[in-house]
N, C-alpha and C positions, 0 to 999 in steps of 0.2 A: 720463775714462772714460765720462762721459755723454755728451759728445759722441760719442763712436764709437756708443756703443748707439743714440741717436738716428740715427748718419745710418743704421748697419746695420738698421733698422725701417723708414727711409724707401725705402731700398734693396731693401729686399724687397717691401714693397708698392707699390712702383712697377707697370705694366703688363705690361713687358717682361719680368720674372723670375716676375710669374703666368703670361703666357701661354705663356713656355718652360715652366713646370713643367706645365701643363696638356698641354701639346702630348708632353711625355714622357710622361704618364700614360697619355693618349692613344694613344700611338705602340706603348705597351707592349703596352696592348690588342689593338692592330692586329696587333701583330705574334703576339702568342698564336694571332689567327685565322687570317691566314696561316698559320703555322706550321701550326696543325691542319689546314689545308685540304690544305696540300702534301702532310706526313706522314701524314694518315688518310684521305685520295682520290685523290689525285694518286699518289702513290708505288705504292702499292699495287697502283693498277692500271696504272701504267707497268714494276712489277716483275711482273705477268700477264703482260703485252707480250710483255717481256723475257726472257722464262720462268724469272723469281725469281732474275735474279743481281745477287747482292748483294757490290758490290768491298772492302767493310770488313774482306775476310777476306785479300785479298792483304796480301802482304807480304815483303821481302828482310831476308837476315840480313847484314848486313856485321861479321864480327867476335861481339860481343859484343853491338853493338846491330843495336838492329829496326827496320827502316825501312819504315813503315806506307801503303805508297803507295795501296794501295786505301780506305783513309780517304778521304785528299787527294782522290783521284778522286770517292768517295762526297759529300764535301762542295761540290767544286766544281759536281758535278752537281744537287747543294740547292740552291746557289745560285741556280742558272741555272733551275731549275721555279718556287722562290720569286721571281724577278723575274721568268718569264714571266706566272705566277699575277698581282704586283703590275701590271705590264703591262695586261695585257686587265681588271682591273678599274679601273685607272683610266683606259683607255680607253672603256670602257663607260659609264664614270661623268661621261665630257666629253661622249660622244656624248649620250648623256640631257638634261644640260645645253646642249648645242647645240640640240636639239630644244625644249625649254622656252624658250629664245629666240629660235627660228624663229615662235612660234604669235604667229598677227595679233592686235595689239592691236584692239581694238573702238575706231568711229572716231568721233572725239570729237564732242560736238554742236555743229552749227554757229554761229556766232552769228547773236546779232538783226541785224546787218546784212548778213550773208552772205544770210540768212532774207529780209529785204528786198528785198533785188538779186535774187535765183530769183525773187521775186514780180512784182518791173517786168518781169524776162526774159522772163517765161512770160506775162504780161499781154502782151507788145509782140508777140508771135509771135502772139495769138490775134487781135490787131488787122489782121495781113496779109494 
């Protein structure tokens, strides 16, 4: 039984099972923000667009049961704002990064013999 408890401790503080758990912690985050960006800007004013139709309310009766297809519509169209949303910020966010790796590095000092050689160069030209 010690042995299990031991390797189940080594197992968890390995690297791999922190930085999955960080990265859900993470993600959950993320997705909270998304979520509200979609839900309380996005929609809202896509449902102004739209002149406030809201499909959650369709729905077919077959029988006894409800077949809720303007849900299904409602959600597929969450979908698809929440990954355009995901979209252009992470496109945004490589363009930025592309940008911070475009800018010139500053150019290194030359050395003392490089320093050297410009100085016979420029001596031998003045001698002509």
């Amino acid at each position: 039984m010690k042995k299990i408890i031991k390797e189940f401790k080594e197992f968890i503080s390995k690297g791999n099972v922190m930085d999955l758990a960080v990265a859900m912690i993470i993600g959950a985050a993320f997705t909270a923000i998304v979520s509200s960006l979609v839900n309380d800007i996005v929609m809202p004013f896509l449902g102004w667009l739209i002149g406030g139709m809201d499909f959650t309310a369709y729905s077919a009766q077959l029988g006894e049961a409800t077949i809720n297809y303007g849900t299904f519509i409602q959600n597929i169209f969450n979908f698809l704002c929440i990954a355009l949303v995901v979209f252009l910020m992470v496109k945004g966010l490589n363009k930025m990064k592309k940008k911070k790796e475009e800018e010139p590095k500053p150019d290194p000092e030359p050395s003392d013999e490089v320093k050297l050689l410009t100085e016979i160069r420029d001596a031998l030209k003045k001698e002509e």
